[in-house]
C-alpha positions in Angstrom: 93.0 110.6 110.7 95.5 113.7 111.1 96.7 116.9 109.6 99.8 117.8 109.5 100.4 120.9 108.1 103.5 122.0 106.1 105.0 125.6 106.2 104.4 125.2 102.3 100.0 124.8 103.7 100.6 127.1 106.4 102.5 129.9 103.9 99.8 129.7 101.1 96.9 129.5 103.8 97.9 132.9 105.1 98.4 134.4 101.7 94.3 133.9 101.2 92.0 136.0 101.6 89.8 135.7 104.6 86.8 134.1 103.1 88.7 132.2 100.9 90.1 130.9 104.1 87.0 130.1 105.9 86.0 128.2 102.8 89.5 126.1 103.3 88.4 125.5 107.3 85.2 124.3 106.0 86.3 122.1 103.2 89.3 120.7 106.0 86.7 119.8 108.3 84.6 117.6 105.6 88.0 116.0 104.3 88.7 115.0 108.4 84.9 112.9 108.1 84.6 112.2 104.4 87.5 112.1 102.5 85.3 110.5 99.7 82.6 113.9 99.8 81.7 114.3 96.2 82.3 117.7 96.2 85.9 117.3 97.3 86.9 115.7 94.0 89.8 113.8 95.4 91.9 112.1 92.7 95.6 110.7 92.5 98.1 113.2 90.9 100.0 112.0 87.9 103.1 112.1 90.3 105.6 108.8 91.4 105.3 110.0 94.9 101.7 109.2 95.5 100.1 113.1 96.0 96.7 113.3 95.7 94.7 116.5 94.8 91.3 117.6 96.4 89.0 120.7 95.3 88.2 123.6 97.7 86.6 125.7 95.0 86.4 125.4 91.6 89.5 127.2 91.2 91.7 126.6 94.2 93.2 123.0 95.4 95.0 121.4 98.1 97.8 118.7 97.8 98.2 116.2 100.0 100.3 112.6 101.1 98.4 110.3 103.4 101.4 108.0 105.4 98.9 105.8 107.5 96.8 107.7 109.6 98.8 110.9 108.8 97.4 113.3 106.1 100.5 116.0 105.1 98.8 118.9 103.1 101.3 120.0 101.0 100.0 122.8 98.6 97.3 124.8 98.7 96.3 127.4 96.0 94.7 127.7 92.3 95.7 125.6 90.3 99.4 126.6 88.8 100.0 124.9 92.3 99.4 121.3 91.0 102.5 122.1 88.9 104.9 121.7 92.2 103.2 119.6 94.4 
């Protein structure tokens, strides 16, 4: 599998604060071996265009798409984020 990062990602990522983002590098690098971690909580959105939600924290997510080997994170942030996808 690969990332592909969005600006949307890329523009939220840089907003966090810096352990928040180390938290996000480790979380990314358990997602790239085991998308099915428990502690990811990975779960289809209740969206037509097949996004899927995983957990970083308990109070931050990430959005993603997968399109074959490709995985496009979307959104990254708390969870008002899950609103636009």
């Amino acid at each position: 599998m690969k990332l592909f990062f969005t600006e949307s990602f890329i523009r939220d990522y840089q907003a966090l604060p810096d352990h928040l983002q180390k938290t996000v590098d480790g979380k990314l690098k358990l997602f790239l071996n085991n998308q099915r971690h428990p502690s990811l909580h990975i779960k289809k959105m209740q969206d037509p265009r097949d996004i899927w939600e995983g957990r970083i924290t308990k109070g931050y997510r990430f959005t993603f798409q997968m399109e074959g080997e490709i995985c496009i994170l979307r959104r990254l942030g708390t969870h008002d984020i899950l609103r636009i996808p």
